[in-house]
N, CA, C and O atoms as a printed pandas DataFrame, in Angstrom:
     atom_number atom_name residue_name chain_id  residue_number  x_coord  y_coord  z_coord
0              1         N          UNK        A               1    0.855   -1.182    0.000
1              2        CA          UNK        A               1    0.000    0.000    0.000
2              3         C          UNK        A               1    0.898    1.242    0.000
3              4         O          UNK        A               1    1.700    1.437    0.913
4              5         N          UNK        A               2    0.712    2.314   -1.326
5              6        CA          UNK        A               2    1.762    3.636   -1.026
6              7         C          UNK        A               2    1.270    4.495    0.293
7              8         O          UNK        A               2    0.133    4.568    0.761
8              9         N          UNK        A               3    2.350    5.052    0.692
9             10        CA          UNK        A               3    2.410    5.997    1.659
10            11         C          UNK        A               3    1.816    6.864    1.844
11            12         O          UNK        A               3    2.568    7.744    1.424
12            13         N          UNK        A               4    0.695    7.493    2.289
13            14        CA          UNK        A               4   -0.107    8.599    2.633
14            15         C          UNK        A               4    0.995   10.120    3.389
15            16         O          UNK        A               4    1.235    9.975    4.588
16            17         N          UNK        A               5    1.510   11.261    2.812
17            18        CA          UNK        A               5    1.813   12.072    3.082
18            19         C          UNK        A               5    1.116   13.280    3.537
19            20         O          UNK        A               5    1.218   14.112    2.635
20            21         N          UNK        A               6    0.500   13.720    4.459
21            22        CA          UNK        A               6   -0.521   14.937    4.748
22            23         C          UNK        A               6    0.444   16.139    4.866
23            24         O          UNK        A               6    1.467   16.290    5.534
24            25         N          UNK        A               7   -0.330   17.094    3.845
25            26        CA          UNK        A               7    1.307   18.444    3.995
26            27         C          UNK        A               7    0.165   19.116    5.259
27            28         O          UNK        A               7   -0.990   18.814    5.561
28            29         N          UNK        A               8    0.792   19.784    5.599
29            30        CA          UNK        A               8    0.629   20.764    6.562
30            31         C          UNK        A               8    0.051   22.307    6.082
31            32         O          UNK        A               8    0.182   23.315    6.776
32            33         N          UNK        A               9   -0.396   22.279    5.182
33            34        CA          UNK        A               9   -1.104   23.911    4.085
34            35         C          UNK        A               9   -2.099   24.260    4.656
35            36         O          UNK        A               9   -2.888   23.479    5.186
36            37         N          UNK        A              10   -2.196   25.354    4.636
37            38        CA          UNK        A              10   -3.899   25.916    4.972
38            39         C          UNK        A              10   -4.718   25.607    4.045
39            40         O          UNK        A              10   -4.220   25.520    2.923
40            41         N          UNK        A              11   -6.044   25.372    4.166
41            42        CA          UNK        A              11   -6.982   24.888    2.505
42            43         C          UNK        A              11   -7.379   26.093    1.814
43            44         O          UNK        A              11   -7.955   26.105    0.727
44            45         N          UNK        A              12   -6.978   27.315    2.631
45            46        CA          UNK        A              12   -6.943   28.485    1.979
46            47         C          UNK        A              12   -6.271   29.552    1.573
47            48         O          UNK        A              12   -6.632   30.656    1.165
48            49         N          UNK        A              13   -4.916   28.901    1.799
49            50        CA          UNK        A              13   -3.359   29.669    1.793
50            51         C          UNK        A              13   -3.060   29.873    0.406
51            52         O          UNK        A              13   -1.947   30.332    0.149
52            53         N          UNK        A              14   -3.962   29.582   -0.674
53            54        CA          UNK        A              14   -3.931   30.166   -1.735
54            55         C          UNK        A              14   -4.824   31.562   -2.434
55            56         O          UNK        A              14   -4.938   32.104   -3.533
56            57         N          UNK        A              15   -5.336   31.724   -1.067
57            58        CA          UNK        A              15   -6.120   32.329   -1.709
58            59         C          UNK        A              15   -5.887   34.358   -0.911
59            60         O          UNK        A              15   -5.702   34.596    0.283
60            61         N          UNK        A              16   -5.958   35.131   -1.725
61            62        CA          UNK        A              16   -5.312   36.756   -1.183
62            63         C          UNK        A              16   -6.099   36.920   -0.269
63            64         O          UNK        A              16   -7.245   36.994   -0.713
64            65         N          UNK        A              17   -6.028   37.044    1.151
65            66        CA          UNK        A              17   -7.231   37.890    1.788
66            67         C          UNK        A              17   -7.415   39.408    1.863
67            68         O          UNK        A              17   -6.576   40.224    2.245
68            69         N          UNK        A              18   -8.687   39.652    1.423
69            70        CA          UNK        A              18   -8.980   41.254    1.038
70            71         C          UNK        A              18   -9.844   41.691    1.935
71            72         O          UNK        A              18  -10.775   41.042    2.411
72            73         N          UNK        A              19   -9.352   43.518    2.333
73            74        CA          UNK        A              19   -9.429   44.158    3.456
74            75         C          UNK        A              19  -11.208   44.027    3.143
75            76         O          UNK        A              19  -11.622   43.750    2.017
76            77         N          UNK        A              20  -11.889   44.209    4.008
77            78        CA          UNK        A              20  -13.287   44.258    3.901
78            79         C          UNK        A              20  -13.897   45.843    3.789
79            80         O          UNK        A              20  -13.549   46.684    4.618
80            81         N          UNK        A              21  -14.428   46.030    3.165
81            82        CA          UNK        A              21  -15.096   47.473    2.982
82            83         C          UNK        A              21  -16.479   47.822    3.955
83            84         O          UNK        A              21  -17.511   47.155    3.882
84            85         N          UNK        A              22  -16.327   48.780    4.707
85            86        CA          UNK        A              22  -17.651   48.768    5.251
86            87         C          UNK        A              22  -18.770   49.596    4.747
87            88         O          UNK        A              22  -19.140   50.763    4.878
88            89         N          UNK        A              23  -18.961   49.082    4.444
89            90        CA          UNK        A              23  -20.661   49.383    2.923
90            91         C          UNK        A              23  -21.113   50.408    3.524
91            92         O          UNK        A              23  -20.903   51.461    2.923
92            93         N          UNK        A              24  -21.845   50.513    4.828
93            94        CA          UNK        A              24  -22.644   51.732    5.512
94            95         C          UNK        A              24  -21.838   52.970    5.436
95            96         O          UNK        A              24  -22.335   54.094    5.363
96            97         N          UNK        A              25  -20.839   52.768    5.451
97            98        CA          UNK        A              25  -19.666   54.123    5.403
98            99         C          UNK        A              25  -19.417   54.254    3.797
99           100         O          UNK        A              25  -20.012   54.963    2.985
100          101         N          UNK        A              26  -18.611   53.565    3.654
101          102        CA          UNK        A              26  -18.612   53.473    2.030
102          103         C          UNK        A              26  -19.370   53.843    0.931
103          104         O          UNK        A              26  -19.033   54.724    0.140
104          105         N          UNK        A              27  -20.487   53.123    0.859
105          106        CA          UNK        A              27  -21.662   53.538    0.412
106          107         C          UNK        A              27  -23.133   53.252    1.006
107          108         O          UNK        A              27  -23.813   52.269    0.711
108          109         N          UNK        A              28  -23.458   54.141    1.776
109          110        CA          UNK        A              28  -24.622   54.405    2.315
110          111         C          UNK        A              28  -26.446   54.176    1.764
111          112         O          UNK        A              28  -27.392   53.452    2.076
112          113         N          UNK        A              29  -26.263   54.887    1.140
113          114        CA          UNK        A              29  -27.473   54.351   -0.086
114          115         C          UNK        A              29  -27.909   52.733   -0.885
115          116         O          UNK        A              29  -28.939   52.143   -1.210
116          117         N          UNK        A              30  -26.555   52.523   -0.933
117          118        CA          UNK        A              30  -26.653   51.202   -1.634
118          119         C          UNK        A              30  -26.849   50.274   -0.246
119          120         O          UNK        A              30  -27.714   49.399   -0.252
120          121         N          UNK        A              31  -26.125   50.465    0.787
121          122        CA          UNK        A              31  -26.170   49.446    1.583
122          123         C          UNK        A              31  -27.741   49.815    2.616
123          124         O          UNK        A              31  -27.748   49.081    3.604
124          125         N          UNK        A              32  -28.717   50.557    2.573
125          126        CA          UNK        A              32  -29.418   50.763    2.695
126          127         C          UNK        A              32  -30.325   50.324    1.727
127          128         O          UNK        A              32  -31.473   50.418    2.162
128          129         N          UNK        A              33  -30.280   49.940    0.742
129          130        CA          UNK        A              33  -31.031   49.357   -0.435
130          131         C          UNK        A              33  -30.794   47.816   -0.074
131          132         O          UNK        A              33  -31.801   47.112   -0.144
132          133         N          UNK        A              34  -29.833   47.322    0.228
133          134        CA          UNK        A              34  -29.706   46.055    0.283
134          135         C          UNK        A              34  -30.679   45.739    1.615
135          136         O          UNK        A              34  -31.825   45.291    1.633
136          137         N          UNK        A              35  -30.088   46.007    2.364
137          138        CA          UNK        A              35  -31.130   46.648    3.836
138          139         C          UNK        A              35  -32.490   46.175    3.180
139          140         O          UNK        A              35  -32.708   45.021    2.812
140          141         N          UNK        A              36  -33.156   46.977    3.110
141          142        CA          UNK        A              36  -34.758   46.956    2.201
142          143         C          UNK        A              36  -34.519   45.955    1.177
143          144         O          UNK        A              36  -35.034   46.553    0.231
144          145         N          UNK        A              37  -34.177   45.046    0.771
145          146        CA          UNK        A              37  -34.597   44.142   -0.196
146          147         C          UNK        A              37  -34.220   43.070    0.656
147          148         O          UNK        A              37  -34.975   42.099    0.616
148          149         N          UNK        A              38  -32.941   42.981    1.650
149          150        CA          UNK        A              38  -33.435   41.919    2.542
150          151         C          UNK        A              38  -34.304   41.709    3.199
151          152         O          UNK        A              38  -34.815   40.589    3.204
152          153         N          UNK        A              39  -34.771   42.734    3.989
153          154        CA          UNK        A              39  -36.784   42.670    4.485
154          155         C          UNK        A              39  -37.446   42.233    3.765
155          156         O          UNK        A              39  -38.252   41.423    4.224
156          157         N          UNK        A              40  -37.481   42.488    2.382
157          158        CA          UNK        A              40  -38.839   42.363    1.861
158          159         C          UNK        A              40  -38.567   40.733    1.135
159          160         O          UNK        A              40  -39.564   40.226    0.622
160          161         N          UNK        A              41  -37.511   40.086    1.099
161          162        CA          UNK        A              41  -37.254   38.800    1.313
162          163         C          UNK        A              41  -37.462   38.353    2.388
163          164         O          UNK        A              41  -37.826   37.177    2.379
164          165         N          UNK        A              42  -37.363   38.899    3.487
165          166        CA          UNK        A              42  -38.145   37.872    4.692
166          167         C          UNK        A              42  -39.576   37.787    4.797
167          168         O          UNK        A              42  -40.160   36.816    5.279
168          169         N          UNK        A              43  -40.213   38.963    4.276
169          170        CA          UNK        A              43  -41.588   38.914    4.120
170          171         C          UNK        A              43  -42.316   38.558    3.516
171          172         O          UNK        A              43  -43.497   38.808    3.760
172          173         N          UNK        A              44  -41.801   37.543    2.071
173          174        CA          UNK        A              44  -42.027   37.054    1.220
174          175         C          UNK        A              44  -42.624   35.447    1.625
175          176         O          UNK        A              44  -43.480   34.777    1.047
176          177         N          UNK        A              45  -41.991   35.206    2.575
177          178        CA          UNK        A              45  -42.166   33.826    2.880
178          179         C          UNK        A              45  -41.195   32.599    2.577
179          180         O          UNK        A              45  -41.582   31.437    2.698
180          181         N          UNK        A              46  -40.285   32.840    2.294
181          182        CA          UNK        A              46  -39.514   31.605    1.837
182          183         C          UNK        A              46  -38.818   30.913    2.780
183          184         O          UNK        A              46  -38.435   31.791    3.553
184          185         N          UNK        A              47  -38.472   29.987    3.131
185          186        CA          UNK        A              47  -38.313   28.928    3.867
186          187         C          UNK        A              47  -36.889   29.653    4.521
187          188         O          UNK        A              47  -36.331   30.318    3.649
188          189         N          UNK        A              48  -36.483   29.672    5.266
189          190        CA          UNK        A              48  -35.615   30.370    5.927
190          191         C          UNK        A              48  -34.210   29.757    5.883
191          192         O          UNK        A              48  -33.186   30.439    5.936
192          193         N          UNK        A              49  -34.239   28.206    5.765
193          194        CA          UNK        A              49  -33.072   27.179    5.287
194          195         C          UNK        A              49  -32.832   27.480    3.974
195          196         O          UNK        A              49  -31.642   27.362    3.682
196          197         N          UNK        A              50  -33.665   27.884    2.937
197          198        CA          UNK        A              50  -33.730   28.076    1.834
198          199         C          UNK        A              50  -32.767   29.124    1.112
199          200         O          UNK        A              50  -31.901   29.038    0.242
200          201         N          UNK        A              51  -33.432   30.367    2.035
201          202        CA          UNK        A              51  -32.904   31.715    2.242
202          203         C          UNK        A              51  -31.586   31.735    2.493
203          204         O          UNK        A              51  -30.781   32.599    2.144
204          205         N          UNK        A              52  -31.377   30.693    3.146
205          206        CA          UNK        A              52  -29.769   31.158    4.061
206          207         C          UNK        A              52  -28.896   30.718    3.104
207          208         O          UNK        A              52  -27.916   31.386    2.772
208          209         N          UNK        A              53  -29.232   29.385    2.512
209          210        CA          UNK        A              53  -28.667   28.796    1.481
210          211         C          UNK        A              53  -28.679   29.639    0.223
211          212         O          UNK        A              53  -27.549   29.582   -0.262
212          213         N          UNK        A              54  -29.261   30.191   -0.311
213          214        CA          UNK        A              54  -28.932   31.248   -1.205
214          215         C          UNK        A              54  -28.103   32.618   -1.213
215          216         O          UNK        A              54  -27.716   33.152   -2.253
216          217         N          UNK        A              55  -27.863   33.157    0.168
217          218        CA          UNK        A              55  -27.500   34.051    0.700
218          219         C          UNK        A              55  -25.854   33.448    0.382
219          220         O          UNK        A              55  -25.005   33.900   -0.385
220          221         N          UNK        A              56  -25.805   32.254    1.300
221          222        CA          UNK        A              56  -24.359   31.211    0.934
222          223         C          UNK        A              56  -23.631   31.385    0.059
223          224         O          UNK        A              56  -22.462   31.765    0.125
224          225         N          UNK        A              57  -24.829   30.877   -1.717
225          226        CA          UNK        A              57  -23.955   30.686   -2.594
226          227         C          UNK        A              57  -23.991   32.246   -3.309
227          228         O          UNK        A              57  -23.135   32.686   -4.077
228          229         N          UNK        A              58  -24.921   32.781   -2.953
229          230        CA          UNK        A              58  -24.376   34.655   -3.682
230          231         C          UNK        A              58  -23.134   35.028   -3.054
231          232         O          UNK        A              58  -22.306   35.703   -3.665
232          233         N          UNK        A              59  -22.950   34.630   -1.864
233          234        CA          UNK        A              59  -22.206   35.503   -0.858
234          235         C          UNK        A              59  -20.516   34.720   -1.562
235          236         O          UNK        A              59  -19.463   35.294   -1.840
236          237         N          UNK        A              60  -20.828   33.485   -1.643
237          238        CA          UNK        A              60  -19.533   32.709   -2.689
238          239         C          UNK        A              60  -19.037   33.248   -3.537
239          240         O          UNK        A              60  -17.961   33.799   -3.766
240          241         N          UNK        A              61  -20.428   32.936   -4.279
241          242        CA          UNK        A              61  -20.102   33.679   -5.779
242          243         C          UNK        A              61  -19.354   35.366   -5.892
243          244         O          UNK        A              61  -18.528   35.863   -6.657
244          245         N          UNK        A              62  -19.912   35.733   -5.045
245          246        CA          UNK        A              62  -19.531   37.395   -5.346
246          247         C          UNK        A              62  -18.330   37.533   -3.837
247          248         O          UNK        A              62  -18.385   38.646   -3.313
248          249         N          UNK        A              63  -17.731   36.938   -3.438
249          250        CA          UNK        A              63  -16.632   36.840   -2.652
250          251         C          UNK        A              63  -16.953   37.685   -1.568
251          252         O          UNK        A              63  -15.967   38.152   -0.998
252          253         N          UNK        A              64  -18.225   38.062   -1.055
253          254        CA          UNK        A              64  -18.356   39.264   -0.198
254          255         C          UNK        A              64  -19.197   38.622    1.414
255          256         O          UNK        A              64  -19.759   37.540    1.584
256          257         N          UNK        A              65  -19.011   39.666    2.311
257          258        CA          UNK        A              65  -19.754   38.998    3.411
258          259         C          UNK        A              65  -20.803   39.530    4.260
259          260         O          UNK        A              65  -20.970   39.342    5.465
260          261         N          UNK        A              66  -21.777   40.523    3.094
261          262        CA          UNK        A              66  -22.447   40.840    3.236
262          263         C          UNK        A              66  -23.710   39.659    3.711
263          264         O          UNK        A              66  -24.271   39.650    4.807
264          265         N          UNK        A              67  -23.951   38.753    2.633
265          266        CA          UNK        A              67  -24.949   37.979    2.536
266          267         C          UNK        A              67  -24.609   36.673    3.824
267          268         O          UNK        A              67  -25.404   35.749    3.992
């Protein structure tokens, strides 16, 4: 049986970490818009596991940690 070697890497040591922007300061309006369209997604009704899980893969997709 070959030898199993485990390196010692972070699973994310490839990847740049970037300073975070704070939206409310930054941009006010917009992050106040996001604000109001997340409400009116909770008021919509959608399953809240559902929700979070979408929030997940936007928040992936668009590298941010808003969602």
């Amino acid at each position: 049986m070959p030898e199993v070697v485990l390196l010692n890497i972070p699973l994310w040591s490839h990847i740049h970490r970037m300073e975070r922007i704070a939206m409310g300061k930054a941009a006010p309006e917009v992050y106040r818009a996001l604000v109001a369209l997340s409400e009116q997604v909770n008021k919509i009704g959608i399953d809240k596991r559902l929700r979070d899980l979408i929030y997940l893969r936007v928040s992936q997709l668009n590298g941010c940690a808003y969602c």
